[in-house]
MIBAMI-487759 format. One record per residue: residue in one letter; residue number from 1; x, y, z of N, C-alpha, C in turn. Coordinates in Angstrom, 3 decimals. Example, Ala and Ser with C-alpha at 12.3 -4.5 7.8 and 13.67 -1.06 7.14 Angstrom:
<sites>
> type:seq:nxx:nyy:nzz:caxx:cayy:cazz:cxx:cyy:czz
> A:1:13.190:-5.690:7.800:12.300:-4.500:7.800:13.200:-3.300:7.800
> S:2:12.850:-2.250:7.080:13.670:-1.060:7.140:12.900:0.030:7.870
</sites>
This chain:
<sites>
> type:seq:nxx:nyy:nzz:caxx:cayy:cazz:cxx:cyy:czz
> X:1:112.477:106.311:118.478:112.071:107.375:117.581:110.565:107.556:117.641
> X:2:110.365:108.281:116.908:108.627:109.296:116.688:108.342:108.990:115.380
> X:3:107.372:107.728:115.179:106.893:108.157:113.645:105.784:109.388:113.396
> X:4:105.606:109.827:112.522:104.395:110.503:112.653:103.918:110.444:110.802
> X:5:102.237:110.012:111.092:101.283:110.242:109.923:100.355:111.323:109.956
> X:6:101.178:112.312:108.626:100.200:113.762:109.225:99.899:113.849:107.980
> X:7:98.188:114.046:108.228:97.593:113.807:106.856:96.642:115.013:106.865
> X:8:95.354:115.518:105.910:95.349:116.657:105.270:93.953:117.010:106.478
> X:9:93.802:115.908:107.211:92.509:115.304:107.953:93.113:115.101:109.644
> X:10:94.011:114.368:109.319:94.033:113.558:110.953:95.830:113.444:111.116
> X:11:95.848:113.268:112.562:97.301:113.071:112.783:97.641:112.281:113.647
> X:12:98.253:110.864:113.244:98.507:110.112:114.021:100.545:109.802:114.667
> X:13:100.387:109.666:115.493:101.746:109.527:116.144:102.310:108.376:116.623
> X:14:103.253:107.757:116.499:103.713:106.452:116.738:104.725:106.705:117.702
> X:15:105.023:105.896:118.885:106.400:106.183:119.793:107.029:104.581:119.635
> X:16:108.210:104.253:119.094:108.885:103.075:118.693:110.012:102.649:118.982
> X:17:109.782:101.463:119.854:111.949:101.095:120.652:112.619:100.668:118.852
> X:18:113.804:100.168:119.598:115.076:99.957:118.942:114.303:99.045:117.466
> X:19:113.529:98.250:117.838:113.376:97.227:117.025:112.354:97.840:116.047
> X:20:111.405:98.981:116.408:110.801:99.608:115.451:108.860:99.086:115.820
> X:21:109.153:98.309:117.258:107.694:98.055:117.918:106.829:98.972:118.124
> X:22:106.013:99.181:118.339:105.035:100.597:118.715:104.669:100.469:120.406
> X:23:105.116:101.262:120.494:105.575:101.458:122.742:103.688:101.730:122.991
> X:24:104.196:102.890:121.788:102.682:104.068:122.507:102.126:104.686:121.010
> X:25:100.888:105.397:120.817:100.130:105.851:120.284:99.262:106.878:120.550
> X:26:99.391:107.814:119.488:97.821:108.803:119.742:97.577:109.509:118.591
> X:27:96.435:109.826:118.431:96.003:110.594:117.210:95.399:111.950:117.926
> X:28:94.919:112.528:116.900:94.188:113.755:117.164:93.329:114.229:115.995
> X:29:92.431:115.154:115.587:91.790:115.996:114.495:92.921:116.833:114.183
> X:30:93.973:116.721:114.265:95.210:118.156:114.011:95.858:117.547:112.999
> X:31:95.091:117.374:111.765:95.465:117.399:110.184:95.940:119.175:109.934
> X:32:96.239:119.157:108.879:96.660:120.352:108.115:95.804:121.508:108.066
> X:33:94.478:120.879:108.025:93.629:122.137:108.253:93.232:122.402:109.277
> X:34:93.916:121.958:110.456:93.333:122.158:111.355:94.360:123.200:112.153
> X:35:95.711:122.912:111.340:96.679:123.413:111.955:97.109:124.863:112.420
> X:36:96.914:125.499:111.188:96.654:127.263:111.394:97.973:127.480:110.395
> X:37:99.163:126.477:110.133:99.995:126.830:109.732:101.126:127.070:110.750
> X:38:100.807:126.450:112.261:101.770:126.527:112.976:101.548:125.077:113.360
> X:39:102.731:124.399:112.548:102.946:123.103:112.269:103.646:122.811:113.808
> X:40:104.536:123.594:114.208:105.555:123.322:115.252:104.719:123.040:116.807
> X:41:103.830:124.342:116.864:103.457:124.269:118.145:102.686:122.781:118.006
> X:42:101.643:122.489:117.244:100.856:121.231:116.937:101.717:120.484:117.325
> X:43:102.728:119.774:116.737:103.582:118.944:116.666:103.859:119.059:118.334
> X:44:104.643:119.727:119.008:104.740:119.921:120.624:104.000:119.118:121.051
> X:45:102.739:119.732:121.142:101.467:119.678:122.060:101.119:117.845:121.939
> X:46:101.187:117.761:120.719:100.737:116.260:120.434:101.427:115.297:121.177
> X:47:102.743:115.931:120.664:103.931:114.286:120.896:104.433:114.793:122.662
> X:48:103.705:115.993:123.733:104.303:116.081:124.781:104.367:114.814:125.605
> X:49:105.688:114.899:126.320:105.961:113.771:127.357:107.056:112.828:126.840
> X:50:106.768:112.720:124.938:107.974:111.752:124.243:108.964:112.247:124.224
> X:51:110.260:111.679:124.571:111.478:112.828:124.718:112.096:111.763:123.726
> X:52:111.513:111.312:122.876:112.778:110.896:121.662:113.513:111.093:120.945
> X:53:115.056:110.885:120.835:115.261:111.949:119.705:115.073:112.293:118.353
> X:54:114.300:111.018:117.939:114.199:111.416:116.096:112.860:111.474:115.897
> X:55:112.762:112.236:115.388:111.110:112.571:114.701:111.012:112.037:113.257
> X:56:110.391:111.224:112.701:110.062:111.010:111.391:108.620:111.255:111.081
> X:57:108.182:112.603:109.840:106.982:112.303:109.603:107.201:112.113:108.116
> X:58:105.085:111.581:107.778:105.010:111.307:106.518:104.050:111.897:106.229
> X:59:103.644:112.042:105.298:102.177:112.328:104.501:102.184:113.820:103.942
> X:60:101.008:114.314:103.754:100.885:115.700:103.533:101.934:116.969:103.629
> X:61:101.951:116.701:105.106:102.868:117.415:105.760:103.891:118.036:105.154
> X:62:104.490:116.930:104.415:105.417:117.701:103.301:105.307:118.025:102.121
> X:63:103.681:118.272:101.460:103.430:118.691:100.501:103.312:120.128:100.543
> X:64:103.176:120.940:99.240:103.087:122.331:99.100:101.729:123.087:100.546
> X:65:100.996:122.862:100.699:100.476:123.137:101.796:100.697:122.656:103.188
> X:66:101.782:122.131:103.564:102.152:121.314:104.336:103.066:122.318:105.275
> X:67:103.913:122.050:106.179:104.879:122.249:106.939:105.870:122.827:106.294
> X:68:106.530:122.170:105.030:107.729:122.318:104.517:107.578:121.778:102.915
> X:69:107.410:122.026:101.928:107.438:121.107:100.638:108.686:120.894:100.664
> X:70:108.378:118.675:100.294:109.618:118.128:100.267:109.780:117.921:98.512
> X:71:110.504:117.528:97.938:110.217:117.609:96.667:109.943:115.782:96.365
> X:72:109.329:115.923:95.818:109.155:114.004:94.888:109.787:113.803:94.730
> X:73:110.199:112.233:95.164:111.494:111.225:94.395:111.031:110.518:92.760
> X:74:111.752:110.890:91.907:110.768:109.695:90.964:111.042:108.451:91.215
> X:75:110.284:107.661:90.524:109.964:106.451:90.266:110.778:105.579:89.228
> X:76:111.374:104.726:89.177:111.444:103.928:90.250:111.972:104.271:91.190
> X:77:111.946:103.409:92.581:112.558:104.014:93.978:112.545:103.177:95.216
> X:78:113.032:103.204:95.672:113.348:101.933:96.558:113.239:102.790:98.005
> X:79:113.820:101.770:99.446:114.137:102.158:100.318:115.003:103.244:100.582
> X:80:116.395:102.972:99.611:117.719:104.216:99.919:117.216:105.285:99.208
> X:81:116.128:105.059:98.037:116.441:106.749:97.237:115.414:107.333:98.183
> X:82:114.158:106.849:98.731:113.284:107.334:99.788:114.279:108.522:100.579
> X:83:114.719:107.280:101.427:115.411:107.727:102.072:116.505:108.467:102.233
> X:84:116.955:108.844:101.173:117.899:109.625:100.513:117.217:110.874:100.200
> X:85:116.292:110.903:100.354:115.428:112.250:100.209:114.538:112.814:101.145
> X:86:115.072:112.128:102.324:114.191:112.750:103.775:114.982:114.140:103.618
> X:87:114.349:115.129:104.196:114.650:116.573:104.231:114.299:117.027:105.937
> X:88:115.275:117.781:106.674:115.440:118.153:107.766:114.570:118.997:108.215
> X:89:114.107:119.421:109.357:113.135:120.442:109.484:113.895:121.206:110.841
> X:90:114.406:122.174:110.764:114.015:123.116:112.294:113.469:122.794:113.055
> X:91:113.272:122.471:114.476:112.259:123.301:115.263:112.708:123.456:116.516
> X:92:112.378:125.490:116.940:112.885:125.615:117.972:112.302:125.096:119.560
> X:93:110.666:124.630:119.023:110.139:124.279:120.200:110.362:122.782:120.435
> X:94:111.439:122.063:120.021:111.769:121.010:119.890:113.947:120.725:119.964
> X:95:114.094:121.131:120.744:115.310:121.515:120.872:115.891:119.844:121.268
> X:96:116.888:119.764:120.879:117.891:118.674:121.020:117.243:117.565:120.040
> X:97:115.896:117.323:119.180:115.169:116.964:118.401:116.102:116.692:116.791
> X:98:116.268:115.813:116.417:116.176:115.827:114.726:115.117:115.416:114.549
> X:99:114.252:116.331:112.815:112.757:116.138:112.695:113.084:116.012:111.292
> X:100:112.466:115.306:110.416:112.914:115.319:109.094:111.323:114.907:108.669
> X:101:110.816:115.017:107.646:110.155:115.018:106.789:110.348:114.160:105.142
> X:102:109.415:112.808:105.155:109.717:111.773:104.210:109.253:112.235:102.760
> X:103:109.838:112.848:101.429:109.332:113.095:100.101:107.924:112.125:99.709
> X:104:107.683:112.426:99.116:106.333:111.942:98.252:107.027:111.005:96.903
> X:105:106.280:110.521:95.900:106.657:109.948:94.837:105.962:110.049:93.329
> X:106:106.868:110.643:92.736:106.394:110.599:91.327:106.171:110.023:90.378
> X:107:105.871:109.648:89.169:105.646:108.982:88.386:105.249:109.238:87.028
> X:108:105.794:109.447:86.325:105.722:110.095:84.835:105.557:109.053:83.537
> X:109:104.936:108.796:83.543:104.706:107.091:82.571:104.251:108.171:81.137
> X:110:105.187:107.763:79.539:104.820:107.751:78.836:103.154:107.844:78.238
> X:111:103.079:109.321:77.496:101.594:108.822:77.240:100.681:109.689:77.764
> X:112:100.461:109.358:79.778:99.506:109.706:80.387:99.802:110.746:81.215
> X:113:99.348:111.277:81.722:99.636:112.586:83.101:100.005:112.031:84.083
> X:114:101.319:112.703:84.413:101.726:112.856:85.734:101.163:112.055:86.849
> X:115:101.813:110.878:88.048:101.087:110.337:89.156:102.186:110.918:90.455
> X:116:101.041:111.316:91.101:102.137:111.451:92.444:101.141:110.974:93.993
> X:117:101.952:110.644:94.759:101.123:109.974:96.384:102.482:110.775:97.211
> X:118:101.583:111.092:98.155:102.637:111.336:99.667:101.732:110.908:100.992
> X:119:102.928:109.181:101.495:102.408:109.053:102.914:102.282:107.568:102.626
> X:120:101.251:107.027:101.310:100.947:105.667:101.450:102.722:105.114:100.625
> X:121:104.013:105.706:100.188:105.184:104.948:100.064:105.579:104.910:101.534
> X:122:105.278:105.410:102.485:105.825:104.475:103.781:105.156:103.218:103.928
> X:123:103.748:103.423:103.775:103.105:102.064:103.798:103.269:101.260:103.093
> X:124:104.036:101.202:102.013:104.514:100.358:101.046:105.827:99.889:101.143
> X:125:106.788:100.946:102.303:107.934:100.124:102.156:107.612:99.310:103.566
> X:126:106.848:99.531:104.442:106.498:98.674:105.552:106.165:97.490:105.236
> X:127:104.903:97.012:104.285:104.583:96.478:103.763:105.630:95.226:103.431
> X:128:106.675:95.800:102.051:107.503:95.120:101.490:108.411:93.946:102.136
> X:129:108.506:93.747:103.233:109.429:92.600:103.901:108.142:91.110:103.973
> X:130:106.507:91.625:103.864:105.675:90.761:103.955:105.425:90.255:102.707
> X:131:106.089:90.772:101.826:105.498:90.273:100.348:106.522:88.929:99.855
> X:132:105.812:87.910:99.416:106.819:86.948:98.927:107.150:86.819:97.691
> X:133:108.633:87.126:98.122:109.476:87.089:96.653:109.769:88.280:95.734
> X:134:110.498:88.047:95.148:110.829:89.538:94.087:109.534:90.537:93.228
> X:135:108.973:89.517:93.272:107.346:90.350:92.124:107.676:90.173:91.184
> X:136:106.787:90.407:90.227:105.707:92.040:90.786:104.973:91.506:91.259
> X:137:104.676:92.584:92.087:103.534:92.628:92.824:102.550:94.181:92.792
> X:138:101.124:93.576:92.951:100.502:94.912:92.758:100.376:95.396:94.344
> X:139:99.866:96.717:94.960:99.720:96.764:95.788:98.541:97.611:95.843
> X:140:97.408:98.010:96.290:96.164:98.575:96.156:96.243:99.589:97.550
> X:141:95.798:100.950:97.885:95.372:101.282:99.040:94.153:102.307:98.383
> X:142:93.428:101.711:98.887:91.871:102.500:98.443:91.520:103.208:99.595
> X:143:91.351:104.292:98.957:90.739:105.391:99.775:89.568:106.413:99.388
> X:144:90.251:107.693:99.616:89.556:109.081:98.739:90.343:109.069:97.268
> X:145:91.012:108.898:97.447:92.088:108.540:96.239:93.279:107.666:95.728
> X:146:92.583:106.525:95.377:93.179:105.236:95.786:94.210:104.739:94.649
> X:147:95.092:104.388:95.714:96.381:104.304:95.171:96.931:102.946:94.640
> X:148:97.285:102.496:93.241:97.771:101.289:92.752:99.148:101.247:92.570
> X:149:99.783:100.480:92.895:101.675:100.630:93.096:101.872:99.793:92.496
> X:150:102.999:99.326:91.511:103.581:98.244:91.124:104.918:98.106:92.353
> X:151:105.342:97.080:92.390:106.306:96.811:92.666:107.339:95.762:92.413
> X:152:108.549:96.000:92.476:109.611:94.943:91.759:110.714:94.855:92.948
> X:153:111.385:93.689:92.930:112.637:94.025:93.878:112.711:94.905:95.044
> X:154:111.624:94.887:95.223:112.040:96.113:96.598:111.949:97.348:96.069
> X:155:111.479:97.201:94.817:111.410:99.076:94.339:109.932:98.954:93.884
> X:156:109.576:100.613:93.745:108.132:101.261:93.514:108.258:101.605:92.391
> X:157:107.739:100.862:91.628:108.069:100.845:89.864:107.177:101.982:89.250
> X:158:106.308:102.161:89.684:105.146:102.580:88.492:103.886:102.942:89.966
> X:159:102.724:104.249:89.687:101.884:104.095:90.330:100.385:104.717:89.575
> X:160:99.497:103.985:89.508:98.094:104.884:89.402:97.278:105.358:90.482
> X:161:96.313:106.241:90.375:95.369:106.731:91.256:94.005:107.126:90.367
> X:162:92.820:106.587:91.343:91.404:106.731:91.065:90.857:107.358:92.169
> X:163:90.518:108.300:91.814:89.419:109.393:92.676:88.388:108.697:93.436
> X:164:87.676:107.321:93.293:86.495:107.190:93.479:86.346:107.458:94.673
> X:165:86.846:107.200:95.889:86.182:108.033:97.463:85.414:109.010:97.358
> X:166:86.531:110.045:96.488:86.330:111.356:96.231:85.245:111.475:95.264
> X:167:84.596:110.674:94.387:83.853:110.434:93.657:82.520:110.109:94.491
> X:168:82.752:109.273:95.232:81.793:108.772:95.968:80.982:109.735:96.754
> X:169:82.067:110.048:97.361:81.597:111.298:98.669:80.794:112.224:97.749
> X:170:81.373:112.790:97.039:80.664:113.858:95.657:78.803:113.662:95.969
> X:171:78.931:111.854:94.828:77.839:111.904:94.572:77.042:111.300:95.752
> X:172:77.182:111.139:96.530:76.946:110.692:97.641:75.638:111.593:98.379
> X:173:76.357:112.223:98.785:76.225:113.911:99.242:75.600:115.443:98.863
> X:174:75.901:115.231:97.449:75.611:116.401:96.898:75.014:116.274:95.273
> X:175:74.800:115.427:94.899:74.380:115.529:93.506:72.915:114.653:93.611
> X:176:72.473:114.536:92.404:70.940:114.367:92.107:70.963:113.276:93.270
> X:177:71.587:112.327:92.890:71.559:110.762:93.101:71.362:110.547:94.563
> X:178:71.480:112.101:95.214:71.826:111.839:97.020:70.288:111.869:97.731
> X:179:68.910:112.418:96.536:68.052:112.464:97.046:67.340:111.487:97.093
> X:180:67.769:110.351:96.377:67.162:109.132:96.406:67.725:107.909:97.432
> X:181:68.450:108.881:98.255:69.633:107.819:99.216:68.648:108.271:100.344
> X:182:69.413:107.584:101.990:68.853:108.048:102.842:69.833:108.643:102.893
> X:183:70.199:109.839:104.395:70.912:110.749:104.396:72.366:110.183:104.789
> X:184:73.214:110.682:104.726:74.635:110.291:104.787:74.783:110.209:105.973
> X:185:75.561:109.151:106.736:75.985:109.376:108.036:76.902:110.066:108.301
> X:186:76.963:110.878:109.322:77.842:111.995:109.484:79.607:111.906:109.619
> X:187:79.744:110.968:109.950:81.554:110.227:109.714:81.508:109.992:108.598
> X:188:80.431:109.561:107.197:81.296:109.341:106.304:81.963:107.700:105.983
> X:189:81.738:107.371:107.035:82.153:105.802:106.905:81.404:104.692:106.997
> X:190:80.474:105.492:108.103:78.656:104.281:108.236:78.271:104.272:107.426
> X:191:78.361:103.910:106.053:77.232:103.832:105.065:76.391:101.966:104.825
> X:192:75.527:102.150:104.930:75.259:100.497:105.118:75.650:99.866:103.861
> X:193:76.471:98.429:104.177:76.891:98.016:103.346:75.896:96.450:102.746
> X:194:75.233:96.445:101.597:74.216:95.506:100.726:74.633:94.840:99.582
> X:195:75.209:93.575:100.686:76.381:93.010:99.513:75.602:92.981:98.224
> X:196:74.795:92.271:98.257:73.660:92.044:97.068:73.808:93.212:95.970
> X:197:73.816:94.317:96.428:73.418:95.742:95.904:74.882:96.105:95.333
> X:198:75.706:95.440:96.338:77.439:95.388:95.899:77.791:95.172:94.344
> X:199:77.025:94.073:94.489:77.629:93.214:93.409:76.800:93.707:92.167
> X:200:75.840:94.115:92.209:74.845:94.473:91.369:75.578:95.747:90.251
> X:201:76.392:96.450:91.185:77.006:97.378:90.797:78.254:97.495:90.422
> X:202:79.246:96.564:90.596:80.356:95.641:89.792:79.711:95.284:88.897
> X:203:78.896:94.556:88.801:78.217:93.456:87.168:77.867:94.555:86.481
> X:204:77.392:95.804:86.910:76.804:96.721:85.977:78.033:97.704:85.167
> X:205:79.344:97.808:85.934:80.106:98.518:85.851:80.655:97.705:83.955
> X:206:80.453:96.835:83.583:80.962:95.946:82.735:80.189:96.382:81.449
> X:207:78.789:96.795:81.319:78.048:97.222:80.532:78.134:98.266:79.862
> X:208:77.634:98.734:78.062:77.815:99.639:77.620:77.334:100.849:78.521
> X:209:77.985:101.880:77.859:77.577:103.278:78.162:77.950:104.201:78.708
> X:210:79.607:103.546:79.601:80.713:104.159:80.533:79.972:104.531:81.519
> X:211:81.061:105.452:82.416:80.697:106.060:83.903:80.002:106.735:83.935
> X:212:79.534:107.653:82.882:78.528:108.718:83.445:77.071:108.208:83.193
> X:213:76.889:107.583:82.115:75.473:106.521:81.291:75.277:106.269:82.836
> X:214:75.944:104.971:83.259:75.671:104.121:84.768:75.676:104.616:85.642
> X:215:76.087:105.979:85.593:75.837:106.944:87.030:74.215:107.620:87.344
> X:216:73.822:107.280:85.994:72.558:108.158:85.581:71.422:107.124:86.152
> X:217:71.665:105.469:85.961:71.174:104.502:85.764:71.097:104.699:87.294
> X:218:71.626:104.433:88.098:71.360:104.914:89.944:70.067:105.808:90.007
> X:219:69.751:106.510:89.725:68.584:107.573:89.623:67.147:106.376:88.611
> X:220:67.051:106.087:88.076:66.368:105.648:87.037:65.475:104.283:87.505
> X:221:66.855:103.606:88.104:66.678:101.960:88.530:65.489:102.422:90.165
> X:222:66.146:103.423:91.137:65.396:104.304:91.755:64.086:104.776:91.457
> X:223:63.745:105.441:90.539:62.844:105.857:90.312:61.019:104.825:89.661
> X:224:61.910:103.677:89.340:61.330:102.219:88.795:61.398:101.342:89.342
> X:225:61.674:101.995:90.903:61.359:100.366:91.789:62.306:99.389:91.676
> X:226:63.404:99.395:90.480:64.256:98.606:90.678:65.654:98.630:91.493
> X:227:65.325:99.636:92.682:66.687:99.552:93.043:66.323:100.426:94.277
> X:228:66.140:99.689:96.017:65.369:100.661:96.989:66.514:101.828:97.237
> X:229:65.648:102.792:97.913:67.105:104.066:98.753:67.943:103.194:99.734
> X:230:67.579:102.542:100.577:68.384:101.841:101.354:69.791:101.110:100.294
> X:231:69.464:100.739:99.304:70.511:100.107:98.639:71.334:100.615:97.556
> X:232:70.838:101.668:97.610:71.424:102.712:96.438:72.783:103.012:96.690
> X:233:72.995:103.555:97.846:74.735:103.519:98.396:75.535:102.285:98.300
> X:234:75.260:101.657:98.185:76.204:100.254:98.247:76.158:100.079:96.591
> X:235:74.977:99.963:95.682:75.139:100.063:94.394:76.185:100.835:94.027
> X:236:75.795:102.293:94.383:77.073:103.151:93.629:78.431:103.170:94.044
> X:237:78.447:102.441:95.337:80.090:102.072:95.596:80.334:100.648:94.664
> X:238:79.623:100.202:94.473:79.907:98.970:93.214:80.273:99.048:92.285
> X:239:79.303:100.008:91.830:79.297:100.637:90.446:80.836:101.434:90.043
> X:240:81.000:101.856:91.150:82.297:103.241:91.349:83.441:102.305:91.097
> X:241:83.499:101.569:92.178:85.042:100.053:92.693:84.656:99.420:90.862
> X:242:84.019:98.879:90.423:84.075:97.895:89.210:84.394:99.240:88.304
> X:243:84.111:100.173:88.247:84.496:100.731:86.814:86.070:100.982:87.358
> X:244:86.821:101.600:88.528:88.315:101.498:89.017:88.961:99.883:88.401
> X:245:88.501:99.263:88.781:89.082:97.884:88.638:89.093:97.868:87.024
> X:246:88.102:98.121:86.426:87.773:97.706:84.954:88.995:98.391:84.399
> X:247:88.919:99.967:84.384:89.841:101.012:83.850:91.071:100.907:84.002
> X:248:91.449:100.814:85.389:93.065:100.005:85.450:93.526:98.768:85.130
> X:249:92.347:97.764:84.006:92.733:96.467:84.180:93.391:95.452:85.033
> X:250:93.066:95.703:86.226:93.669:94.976:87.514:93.386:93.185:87.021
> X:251:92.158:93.307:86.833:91.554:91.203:86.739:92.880:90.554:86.335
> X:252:93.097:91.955:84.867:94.456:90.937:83.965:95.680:90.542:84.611
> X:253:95.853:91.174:85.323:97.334:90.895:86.098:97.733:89.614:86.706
> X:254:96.761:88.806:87.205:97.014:87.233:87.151:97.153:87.444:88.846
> X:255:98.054:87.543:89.431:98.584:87.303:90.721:97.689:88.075:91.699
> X:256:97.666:87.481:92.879:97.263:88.451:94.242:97.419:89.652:94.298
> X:257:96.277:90.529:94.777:96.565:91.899:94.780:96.255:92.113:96.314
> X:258:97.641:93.228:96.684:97.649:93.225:98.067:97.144:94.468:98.489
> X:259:96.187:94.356:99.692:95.134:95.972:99.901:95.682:96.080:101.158
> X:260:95.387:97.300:101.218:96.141:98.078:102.423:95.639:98.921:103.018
> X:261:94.519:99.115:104.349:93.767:100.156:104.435:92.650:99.205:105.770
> X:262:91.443:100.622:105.933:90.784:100.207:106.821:90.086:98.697:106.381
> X:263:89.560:98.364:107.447:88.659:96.845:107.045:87.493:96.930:106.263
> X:264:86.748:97.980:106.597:85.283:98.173:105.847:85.760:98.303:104.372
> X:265:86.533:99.198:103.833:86.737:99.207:102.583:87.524:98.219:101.854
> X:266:88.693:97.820:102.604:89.231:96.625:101.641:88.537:95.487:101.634
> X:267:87.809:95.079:102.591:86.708:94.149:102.679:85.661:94.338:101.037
> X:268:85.860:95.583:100.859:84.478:95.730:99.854:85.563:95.768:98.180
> X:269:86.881:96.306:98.118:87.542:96.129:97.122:87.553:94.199:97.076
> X:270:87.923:93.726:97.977:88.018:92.243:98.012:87.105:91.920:97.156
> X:271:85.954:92.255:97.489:84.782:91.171:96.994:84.571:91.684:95.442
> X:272:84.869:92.797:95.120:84.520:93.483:93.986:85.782:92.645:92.679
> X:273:87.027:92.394:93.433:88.095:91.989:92.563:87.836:90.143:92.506
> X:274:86.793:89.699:93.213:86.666:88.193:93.325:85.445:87.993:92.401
> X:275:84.501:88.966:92.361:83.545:89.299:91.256:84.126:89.299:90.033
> X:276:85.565:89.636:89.731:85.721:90.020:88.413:87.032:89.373:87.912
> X:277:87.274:87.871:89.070:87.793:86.848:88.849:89.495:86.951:89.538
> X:278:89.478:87.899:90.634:91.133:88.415:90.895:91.404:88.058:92.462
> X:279:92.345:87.280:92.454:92.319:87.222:94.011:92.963:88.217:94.902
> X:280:92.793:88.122:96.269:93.297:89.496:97.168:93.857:89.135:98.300
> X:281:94.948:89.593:98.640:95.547:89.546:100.080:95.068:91.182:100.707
> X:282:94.483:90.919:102.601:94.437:92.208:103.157:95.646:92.208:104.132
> X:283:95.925:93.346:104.017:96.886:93.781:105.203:96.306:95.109:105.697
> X:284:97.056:94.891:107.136:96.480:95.499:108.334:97.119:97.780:107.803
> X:285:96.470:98.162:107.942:96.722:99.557:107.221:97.951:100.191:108.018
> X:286:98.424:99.491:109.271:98.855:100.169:110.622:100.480:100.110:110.164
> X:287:100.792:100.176:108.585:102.302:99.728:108.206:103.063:101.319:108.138
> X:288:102.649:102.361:108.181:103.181:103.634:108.309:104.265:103.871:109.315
> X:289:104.079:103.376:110.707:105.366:103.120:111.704:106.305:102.501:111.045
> X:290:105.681:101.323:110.518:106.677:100.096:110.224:108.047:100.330:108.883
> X:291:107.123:101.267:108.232:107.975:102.108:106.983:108.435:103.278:107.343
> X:292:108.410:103.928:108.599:109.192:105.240:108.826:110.688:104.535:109.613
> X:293:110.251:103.306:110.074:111.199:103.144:111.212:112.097:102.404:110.356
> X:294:111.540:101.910:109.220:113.020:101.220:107.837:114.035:102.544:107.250
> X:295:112.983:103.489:106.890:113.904:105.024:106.744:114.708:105.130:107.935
> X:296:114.217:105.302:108.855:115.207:106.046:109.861:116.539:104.987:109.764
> X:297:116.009:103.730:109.585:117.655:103.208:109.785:118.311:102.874:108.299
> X:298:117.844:102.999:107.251:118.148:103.335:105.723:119.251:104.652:106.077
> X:299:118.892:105.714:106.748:119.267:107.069:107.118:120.340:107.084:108.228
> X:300:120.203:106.011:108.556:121.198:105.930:109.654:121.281:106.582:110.993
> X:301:119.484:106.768:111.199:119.285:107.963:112.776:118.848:106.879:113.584
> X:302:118.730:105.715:113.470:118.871:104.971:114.560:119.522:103.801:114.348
</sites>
């Protein structure tokens, strides 16, 4: 089969034998916006040469701007209801092809607004055969909009999400605070990382005055010598990660929290949750194959 991670940015493709190994690989810039809205031809062009017959994608793709809106499974939800909610897709430039498209997940918790993710529950049911024992277990994937999962039994109990990437990038970039930085590196991902400056900004996240007071305090500490431009970016990713951690009360939860994602960043959630007394397991982010290829045989296409 064909996994595929098609996200709002980037599109990666998995080619996978019987056992659900990864044969072959390729990505491209042919995210959603890149697409034109002709999801099909993209899709062709990418995966030419794979003559497999099942296509599985995840992510975006099947959100309202996507390919096809799949609808949300709620929560709780396991492997079969996932998978019980893959939705079929057409395509004529793909003939003798089944292509289906994996739902997203909802979450309606008493109280608070609405949570929904599409893309990181494959990575979570990939994930799930590495976790020991029934749980709970938390599961973390930090990003632009980073995702907290409970999990129980093999099911996706409950989920939160914190903007801070998206927060980050913001102030990063474009607000007061960016003129006291040096300039952003152009990926977005080079930002130099000052553990020192790290931590400075976790410990601060703990102090009166909430998020916006301590957002202000970046500019100030700047302006008084107490805090150089070189280190200002790594502060406010401190600052950003400790008030996430604080707000979701993660410390309290007692047990290992498992991160899921590139190295530079879970590397930096790590240290931020060991600051504030919580220990962390990393796993390798590359579990998206590994959770399309449990659907497909949940589904019974291979």
């Amino acid at each position: 089969m064909i996994a595929i991670d098609w996200g709002t940015t980037s599109f990666r493709a998995y080619r996978l034998d019987a056992h659900g190994d990864v044969r072959d690989q390729r990505s491209a810039a042919a995210g959603l916006l890149a697409c034109g809205g002709d999801f099909e031809s993209v899709l062709a062009r990418e995966i030419a040469g794979w003559d497999d017959p099942v296509i599985l994608m995840a992510g975006m793709v099947g959100s309202r701007s996507g390919w096809r809106e799949v609808p949300y499974v709620p929560c709780p939800a396991g492997l079969t209801e996932i998978a019980a909610g893959l939705v079929d897709v057409p395509a004529a430039r793909l003939p003798g092809r089944w292509l289906g498209i994996v739902p997203g997940l909802a979450d309606h918790p008493a109280g608070r607004s609405p949570e929904v993710m599409r893309g990181e529950e494959t990575q979570v049911l990939g994930l799930l055969p590495n976790l020991p024992g029934a749980g709970p277990h938390t599961v973390c994937l930090p990003g632009t909009h980073s995702k907290w999962v409970q999990v129980q039994d093999g099911c996706i109990v409950s989920l939160r999400t914190a903007m801070t990437g998206e927060l980050y990038a913001l102030l990063r970039r474009q607000s007061l605070l960016a003129a006291l930085m040096p300039d952003a590196p152009a990926n977005g991902v080079d930002d130099p990382d000052d553990a020192e400056a790290f931590a400075r900004g976790v410990a601060a996240s703990a102090g009166p005055g909430g998020l916006a007071n301590h957002l202000f305090g970046v500019r100030t500490q700047g302006l008084f010598g107490q805090l150089e431009a070189a280190q200002a970016p790594s502060y406010l990713s401190g600052l950003l990660i400790g008030h996430e951690l604080r707000g979701l009360q993660v410390p309290s939860t007692g047990a290992a929290i498992h991160l899921v994602g590139g190295s530079a960043l879970t590397a930096r959630y790590a240290r931020a949750l060991a600051l504030l007394g919580a220990a962390s397991v990393i796993h390798a982010e590359a579990l998206t194959a590994r959770g399309l290829h449990r659907l497909a045989q949940a589904r019974g296409l291979v």
